[in-house]
C-alpha positions as CSV (number, residue, x, y, z in Angstrom):
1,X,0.0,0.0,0.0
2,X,1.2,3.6,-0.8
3,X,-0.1,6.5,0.3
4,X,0.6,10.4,-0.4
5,X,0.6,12.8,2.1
6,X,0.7,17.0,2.1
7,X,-0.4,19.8,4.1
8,X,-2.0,23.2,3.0
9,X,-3.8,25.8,4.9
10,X,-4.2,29.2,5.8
11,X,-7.6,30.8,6.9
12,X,-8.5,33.7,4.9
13,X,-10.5,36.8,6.4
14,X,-11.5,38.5,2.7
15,X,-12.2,41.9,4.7
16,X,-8.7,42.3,6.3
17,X,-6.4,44.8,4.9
18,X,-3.3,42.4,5.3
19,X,-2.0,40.4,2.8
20,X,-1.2,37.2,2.7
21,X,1.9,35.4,0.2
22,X,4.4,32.8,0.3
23,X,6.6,34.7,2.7
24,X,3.6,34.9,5.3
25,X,3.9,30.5,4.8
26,X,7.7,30.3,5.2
27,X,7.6,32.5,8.2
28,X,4.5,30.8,9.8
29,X,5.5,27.3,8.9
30,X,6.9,25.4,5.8
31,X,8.2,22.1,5.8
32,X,9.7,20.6,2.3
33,X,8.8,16.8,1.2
34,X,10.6,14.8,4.4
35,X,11.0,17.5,6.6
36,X,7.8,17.6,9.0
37,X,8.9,17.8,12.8
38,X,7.6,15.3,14.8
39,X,5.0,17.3,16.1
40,X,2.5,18.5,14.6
41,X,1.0,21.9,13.7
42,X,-3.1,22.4,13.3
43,X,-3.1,21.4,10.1
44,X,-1.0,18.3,9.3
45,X,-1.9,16.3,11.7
46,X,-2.5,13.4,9.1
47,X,1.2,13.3,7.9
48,X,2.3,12.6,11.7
49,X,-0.2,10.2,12.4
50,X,0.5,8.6,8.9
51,X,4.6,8.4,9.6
52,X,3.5,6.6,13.2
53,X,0.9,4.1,11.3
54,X,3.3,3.5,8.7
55,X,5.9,2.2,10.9
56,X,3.8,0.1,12.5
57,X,2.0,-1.3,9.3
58,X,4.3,-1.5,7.1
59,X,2.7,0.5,3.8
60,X,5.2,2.8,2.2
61,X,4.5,6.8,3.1
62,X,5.6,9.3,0.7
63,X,5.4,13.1,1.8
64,X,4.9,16.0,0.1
65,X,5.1,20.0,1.2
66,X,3.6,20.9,4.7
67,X,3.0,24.4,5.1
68,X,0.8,26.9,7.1
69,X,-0.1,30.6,7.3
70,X,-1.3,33.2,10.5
71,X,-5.0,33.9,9.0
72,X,-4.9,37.1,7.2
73,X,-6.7,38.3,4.0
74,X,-7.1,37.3,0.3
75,X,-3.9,34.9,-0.5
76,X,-2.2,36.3,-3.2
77,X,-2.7,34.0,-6.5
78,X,0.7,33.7,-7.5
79,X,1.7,32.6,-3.8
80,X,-1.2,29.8,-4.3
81,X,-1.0,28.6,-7.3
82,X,3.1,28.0,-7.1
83,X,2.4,26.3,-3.4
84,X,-0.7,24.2,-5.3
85,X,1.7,23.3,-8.1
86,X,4.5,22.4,-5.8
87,X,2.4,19.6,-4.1
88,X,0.5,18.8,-7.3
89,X,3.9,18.1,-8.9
90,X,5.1,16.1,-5.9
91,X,2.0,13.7,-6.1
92,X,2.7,13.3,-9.8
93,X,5.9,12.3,-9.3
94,X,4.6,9.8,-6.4
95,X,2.3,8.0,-9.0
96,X,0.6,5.2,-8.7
97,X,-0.8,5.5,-5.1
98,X,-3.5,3.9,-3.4
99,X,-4.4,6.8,-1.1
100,X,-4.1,10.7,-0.7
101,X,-4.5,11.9,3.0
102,X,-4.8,15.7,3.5
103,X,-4.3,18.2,6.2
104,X,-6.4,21.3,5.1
105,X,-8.0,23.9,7.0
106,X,-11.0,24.5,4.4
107,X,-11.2,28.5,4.7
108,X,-8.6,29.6,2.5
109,X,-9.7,32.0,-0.5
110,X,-7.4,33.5,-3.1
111,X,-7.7,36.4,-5.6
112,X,-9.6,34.3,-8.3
113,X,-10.3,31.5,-6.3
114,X,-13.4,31.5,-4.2
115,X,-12.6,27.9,-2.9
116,X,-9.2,26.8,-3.0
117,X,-9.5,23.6,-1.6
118,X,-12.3,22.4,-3.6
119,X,-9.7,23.7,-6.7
120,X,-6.8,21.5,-5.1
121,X,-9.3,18.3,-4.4
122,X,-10.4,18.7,-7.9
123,X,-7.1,18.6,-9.3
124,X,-6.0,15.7,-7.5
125,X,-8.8,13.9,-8.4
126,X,-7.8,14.6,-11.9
127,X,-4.5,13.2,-11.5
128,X,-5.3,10.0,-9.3
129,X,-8.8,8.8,-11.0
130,X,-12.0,8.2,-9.5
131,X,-10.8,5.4,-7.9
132,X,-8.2,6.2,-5.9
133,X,-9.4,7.4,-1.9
134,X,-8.8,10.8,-1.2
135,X,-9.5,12.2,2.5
136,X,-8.5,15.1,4.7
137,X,-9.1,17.0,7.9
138,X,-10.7,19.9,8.1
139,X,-11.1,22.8,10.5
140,X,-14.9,23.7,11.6
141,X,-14.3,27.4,10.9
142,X,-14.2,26.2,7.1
143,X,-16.8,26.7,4.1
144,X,-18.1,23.2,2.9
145,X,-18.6,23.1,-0.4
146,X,-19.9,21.1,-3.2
147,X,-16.7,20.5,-5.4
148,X,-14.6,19.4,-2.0
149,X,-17.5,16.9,-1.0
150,X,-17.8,15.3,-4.6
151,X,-13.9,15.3,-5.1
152,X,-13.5,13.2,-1.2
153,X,-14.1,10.0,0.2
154,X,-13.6,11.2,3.9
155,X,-13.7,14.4,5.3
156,X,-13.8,15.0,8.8
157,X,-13.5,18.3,11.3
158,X,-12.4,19.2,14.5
159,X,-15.4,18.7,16.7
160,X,-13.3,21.3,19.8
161,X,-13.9,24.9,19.8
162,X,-11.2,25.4,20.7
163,X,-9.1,23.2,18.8
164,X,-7.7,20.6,21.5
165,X,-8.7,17.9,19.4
166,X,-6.7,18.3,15.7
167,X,-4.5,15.4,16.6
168,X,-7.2,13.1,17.3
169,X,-9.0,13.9,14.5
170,X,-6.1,13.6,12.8
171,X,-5.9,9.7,13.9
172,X,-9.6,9.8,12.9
173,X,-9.2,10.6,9.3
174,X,-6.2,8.7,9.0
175,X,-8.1,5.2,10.8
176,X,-11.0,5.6,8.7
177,X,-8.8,5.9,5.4
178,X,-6.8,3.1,6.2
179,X,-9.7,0.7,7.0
180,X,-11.4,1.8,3.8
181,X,-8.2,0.6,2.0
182,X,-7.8,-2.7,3.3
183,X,-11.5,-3.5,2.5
184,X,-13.6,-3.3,5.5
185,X,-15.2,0.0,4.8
186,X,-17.4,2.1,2.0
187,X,-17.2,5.6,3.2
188,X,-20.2,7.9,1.9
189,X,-20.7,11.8,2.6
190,X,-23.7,13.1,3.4
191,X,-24.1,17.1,4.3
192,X,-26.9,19.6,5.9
193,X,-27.2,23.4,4.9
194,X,-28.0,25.1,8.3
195,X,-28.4,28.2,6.9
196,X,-26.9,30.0,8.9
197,X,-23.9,31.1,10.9
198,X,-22.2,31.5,14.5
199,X,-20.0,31.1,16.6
200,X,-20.1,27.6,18.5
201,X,-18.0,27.4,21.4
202,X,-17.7,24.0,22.6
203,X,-16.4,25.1,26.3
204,X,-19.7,26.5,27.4
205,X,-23.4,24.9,26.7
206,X,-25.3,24.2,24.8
207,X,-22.5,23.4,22.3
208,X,-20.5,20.8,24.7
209,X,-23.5,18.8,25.0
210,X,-24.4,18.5,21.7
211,X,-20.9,17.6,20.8
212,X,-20.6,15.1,23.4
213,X,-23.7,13.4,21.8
214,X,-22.3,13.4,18.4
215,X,-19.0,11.8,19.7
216,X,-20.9,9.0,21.2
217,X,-22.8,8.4,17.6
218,X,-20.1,7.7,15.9
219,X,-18.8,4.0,15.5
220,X,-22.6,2.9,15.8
221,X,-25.0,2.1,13.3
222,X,-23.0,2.6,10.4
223,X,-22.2,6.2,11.3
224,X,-18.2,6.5,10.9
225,X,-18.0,10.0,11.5
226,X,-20.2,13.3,12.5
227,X,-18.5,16.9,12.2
228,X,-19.9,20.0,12.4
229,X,-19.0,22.9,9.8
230,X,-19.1,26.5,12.0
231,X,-18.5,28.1,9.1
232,X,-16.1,31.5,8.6
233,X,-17.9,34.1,8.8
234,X,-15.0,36.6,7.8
235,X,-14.4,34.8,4.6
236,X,-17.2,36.1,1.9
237,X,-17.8,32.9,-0.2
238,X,-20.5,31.8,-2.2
239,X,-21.0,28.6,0.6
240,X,-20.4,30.2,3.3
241,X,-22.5,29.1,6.5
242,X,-22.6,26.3,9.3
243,X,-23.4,22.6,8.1
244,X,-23.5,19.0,9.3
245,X,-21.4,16.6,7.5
246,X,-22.0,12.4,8.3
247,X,-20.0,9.9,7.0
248,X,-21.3,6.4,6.8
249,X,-20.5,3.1,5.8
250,X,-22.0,2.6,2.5
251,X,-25.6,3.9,4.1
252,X,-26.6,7.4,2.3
253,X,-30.0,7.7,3.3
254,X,-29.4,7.5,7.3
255,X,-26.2,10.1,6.4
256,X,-28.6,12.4,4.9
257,X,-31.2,11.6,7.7
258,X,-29.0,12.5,10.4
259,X,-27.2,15.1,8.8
260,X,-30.7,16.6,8.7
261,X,-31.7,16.2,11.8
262,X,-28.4,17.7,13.9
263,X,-28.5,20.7,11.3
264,X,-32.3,21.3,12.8
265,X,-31.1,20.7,16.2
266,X,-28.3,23.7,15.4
267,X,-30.9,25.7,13.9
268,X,-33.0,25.7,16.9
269,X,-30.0,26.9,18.7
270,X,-29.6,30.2,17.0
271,X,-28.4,33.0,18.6
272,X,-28.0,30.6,22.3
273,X,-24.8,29.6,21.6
274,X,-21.9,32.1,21.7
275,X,-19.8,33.6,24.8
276,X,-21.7,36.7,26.8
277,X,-19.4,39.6,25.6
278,X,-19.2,43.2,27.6
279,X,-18.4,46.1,26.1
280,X,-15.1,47.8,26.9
281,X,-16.3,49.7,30.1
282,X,-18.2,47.4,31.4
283,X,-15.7,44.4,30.6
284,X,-13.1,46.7,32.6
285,X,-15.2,47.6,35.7
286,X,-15.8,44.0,35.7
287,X,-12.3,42.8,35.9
288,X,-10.8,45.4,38.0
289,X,-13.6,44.2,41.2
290,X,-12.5,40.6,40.6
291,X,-8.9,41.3,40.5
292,X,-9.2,43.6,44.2
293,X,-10.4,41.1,45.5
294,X,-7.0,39.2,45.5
295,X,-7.9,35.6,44.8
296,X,-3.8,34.3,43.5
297,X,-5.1,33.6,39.7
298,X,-5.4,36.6,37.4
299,X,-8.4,37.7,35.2
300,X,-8.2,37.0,31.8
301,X,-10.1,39.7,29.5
302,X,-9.8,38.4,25.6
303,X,-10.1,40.9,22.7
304,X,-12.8,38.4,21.3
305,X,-12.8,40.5,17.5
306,X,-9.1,41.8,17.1
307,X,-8.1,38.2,17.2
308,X,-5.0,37.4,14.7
309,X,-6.8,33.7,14.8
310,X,-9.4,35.8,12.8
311,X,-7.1,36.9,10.5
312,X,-7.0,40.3,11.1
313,X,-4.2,42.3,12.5
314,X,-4.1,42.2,16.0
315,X,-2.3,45.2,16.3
316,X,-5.3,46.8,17.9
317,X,-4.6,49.5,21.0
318,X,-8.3,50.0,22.2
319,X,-8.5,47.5,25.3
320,X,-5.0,48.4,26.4
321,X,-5.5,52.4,25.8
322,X,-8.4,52.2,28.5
323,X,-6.4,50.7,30.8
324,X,-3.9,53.2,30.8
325,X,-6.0,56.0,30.8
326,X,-8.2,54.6,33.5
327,X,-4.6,53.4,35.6
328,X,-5.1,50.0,35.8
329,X,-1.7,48.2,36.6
330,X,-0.3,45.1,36.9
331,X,-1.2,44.1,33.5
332,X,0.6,41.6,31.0
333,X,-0.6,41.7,27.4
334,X,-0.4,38.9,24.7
335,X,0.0,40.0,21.8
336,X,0.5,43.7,19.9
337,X,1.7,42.8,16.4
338,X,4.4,45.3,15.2
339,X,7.3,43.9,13.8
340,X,8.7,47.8,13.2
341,X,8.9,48.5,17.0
342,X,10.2,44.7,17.7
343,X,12.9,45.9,15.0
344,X,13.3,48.9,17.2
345,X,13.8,46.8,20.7
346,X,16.3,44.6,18.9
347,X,18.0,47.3,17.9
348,X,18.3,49.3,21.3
349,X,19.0,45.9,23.4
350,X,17.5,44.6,26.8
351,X,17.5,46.8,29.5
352,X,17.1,49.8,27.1
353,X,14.7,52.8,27.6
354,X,13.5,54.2,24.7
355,X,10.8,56.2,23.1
356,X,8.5,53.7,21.1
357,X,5.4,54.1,19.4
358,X,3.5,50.2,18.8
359,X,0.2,49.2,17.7
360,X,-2.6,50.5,16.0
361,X,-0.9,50.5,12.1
362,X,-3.1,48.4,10.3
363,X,-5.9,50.4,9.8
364,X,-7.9,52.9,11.5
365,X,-10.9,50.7,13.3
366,X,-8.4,48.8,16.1
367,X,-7.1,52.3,17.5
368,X,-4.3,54.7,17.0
369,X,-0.9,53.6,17.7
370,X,0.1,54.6,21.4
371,X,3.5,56.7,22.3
372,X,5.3,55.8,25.3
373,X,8.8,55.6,26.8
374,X,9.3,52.1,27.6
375,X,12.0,49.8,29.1
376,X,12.8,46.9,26.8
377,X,12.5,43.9,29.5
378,X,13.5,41.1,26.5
379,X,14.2,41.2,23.4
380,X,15.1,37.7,21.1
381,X,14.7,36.3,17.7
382,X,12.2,33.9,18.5
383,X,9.7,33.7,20.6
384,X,7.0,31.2,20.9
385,X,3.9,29.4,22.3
386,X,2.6,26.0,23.1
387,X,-0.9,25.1,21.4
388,X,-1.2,21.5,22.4
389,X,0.9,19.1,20.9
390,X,1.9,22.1,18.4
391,X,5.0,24.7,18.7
392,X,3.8,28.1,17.5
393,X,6.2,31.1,16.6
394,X,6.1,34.6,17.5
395,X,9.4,35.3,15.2
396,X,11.3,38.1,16.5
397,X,9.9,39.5,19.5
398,X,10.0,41.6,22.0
399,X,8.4,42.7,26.0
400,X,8.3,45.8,26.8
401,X,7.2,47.9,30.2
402,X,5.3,51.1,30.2
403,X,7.4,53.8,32.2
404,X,5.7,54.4,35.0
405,X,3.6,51.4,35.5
406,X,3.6,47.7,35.8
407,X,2.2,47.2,32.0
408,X,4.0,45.0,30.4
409,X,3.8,44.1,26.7
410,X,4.6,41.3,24.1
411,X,4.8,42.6,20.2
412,X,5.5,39.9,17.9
413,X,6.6,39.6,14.3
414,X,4.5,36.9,13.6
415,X,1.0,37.5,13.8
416,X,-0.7,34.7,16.1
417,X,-3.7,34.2,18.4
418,X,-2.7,33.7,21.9
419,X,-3.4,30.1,23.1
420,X,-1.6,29.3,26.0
421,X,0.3,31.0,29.6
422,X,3.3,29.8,28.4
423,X,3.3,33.0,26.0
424,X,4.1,34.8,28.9
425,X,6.6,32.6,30.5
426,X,8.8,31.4,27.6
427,X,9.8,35.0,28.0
428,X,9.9,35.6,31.2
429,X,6.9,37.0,32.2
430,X,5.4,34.8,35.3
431,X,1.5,35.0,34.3
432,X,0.2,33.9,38.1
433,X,1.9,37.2,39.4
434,X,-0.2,39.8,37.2
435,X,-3.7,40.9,38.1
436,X,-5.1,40.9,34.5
437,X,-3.9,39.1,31.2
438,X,-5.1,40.8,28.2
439,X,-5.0,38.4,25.3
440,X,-5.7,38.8,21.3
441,X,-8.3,35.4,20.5
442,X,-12.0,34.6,20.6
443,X,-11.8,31.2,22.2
444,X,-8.7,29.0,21.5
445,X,-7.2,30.9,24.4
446,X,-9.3,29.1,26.4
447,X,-8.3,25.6,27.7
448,X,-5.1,27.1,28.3
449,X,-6.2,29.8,30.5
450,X,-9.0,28.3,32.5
451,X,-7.5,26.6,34.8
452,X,-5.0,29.6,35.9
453,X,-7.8,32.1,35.7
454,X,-9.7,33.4,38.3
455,X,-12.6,34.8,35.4
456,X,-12.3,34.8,31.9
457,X,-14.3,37.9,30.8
458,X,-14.6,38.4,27.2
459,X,-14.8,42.0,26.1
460,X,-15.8,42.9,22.2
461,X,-14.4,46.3,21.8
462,X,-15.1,46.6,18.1
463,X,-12.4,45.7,15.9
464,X,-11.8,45.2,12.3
465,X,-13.3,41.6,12.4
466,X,-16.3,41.6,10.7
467,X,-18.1,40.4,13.6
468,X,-22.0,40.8,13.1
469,X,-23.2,38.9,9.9
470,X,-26.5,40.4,10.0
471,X,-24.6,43.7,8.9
472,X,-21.5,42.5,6.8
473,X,-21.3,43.4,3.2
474,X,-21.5,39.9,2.0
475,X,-21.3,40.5,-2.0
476,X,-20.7,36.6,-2.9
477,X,-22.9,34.6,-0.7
478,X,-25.2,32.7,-2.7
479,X,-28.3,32.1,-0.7
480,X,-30.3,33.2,2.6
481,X,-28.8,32.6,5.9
482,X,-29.7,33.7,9.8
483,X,-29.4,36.2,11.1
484,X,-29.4,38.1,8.1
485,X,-33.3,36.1,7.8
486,X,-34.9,35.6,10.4
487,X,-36.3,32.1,8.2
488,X,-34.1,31.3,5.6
489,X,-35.9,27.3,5.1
């Protein structure tokens, strides 16, 4: 048995003023045919799971390019179609193989490509036959769309909001491809349009019951897999929107059925399921009570909407501007992007006090940039975080500490969510000692931070995310959805 194996995604917020090319892969993540680390990144997964499974099996594993991009906005073509081409050309050369197994993240959109992935599925299925399985993992926050169902045999999703699950869905895709190769299963897709779209935290209820519940379908009654599709609502697509996607064994109508069915459930859930958010003032008040009152774990406030996970900036200044002007102080933040003023730290050296302006660059709608004198506490060429089993980078980086105060600051070079405390300790900053973290993501943040947290209070300041679908300036999407109708069925 031989199977081919790549990686290739970015997530692609079509409203955000910053580009994304080949650099923005290289500096994120690129790994050449062979050279995937051991661990694995959000994405690729498969091709780790795959070099364990082929050891133990014995079939013969050839890898092509792994690679991965911050979300950001529209992928410039000639970035996608070279990186396309690349692993194209590497499955060509792999020829004849009895399986292709995928790590994709399902929202990445390039100028003159509405759906990327469907394009790359359909070419592979060009060059492999209809014969030949192809499968690959998905993120939820993806658009599901016809050409990527029709050119699969397995697709499959994270079922974790956040994501604390890609590896073992990564063993799930892989399991259910190699079991359909050896015989002893007919995979079949089935999908629901819910018509709609949200944001489905499975952390909170009602969305970590229903999850649960799926889990516990699967393996019974010939349902092999269940995912739900959030859907990315920064991405304007034709297909954009939340569906249910069922694989079976060999048994259509009970996919469809049940696809059906959970999509209704999810339906009926509108508007119930996302995290209460407070508005800057009010998110503030509330986290400066709970941290007087002293309790050893600091409050965590996230910046739900200038979230880099989002694919905008993250560069935004308003959060962080309110807390200076109202004097709150023993603050750590996590993350200003601003790879100019990290430039500028490198340049002056730790333990320098210099005049820096950071933040607020992007664009007008996350703030202006703010002026202080600062004392540069770190400064290093790369800086990183854990996100599960995954390493990610910061690049160059930098903390800096307000004069006057005890605010003290990470800018990156490397635009990234934050996802877990060990941001602030892999440079030095203990987070257990500060009053308030401020951190840049909606929810992945989230199973890192609980536990340390005495509250996690999430605060939607307005932001350059286009965060309320109702009023976004969709020009692509193909059909009715809630909550821009109240009935879309």
């Amino acid at each position: 048995m031989r199977i081919f194996t790549a990686s290739f995604a970015t997530e692609t917020n079509t409203f955000s003023p910053v580009p994304t090319d080949r650099a923005s892969f290289e500096m994120a993540f690129y790994a050449g045919p062979g050279e995937h680390p051991e661990t694995p990144t959000l994405c690729s997964a498969p091709m780790v799971v795959l070099r364990r499974r082929a050891r133990e099996e014995g079939f013969e594993l050839v890898e092509g390019t792994a690679t991965w991009a911050e979300p950001g906005g529209l992928l410039q073509q000639q970035a996608y179609e070279e990186l396309r081409d690349e692993i194209l050309g590497q499955l060509r050369a792999a020829m004849p193989v009895d399986g292709v197994i995928l790590g994709l993240h399902g929202a990445m959109v390039a100028q003159g490509y509405d759906d990327c992935e469907g394009d790359l599925l359909e070419r592979i299925r060009g060059i492999v036959g209809p014969d030949i399985l192809i499968a690959s993992e998905l993120d939820p926050h993806s658009h599901l769309t016809r050409k990527r169902v029709e050119n699969s045999n397995i697709l499959a999703a994270f079922l974790e909001f956040p994501h604390t699950d890609f590896y073992e869905r990564g063993e799930h895709v892989v399991d259910l491809a190699l079991r359909t190769l050896r015989g002893e299963i007919k995979p079949v897709i089935s999908t629901f349009d819910c018509r709609m779209i949200g944001v489905y935290p499975t952390s909170r209820e009602p969305m970590r019951s229903f999850i649960d519940r799926i889990q516990a379908m699967q393996g019974k009654h010939n349902i092999l897999s269940i995912s739900l599709i959030h859907g990315f609502m920064a991405g304007d697509v034709p297909e954009l929107g939340t569906q249910v996607m069922v694989v079976t064994d060999n048994d259509a109508p009970r996919g469809a059925a049940l696809a059906e069915s959970l999509g209704m459930e999810i339906f009926a859930m509108r508007g119930r399921t996302a995290m209460p958010m407070l508005d800057t003032e009010a998110g503030l008040d509330r986290a400066v009570a709970l941290a007087a009152q002293k309790t050893g774990k600091p409050v965590v406030v996230a910046d739900v909407w200038d979230n880099p996970g989002g694919g905008v900036a993250g560069d935004g200044t308003l959060i962080l501007r309110r807390m200076i002007e109202r004097g709150i102080d023993n603050v750590a933040v996590a993350t200003i992007w601003d790879p100019i003023a990290v430039t500028f730290c490198l340049a002056a050296g730790e333990g320098a006090r210099i005049q820096l302006r950071f933040g607020g660059k992007a664009g007008p709608d996350g703030g202006a940039p703010i002026d202080a004198r600062v004392e540069v506490l770190k400064a290093v060429q790369e800086g990183w975080q854990s996100f599960g089993k995954s390493r990610v980078t910061l690049g160059p980086a930098a903390i800096i500490r307000l004069e006057g105060t005890n605010i003290e600051v990470i800018l990156n070079t490397n635009r990234t969510q934050t996802f877990e405390p060990d941001i602030f300790s892999n440079l030095g900053i203990e987070p257990g000692a500060k009053d308030i973290l401020l951190v840049k993501s909606t929810n992945h943040f989230h199973a890192g931070f609980e536990p340390v947290a005495a509250e996690i209070i999430y605060i939607d300041a307005g932001a350059p995310y286009p965060s309320n679908p109702k009023k976004t300036d969709y020009r692509k999407l193909s059909r009715e959805i809630w909550p821009r109708v109240d009935m879309p069925f």
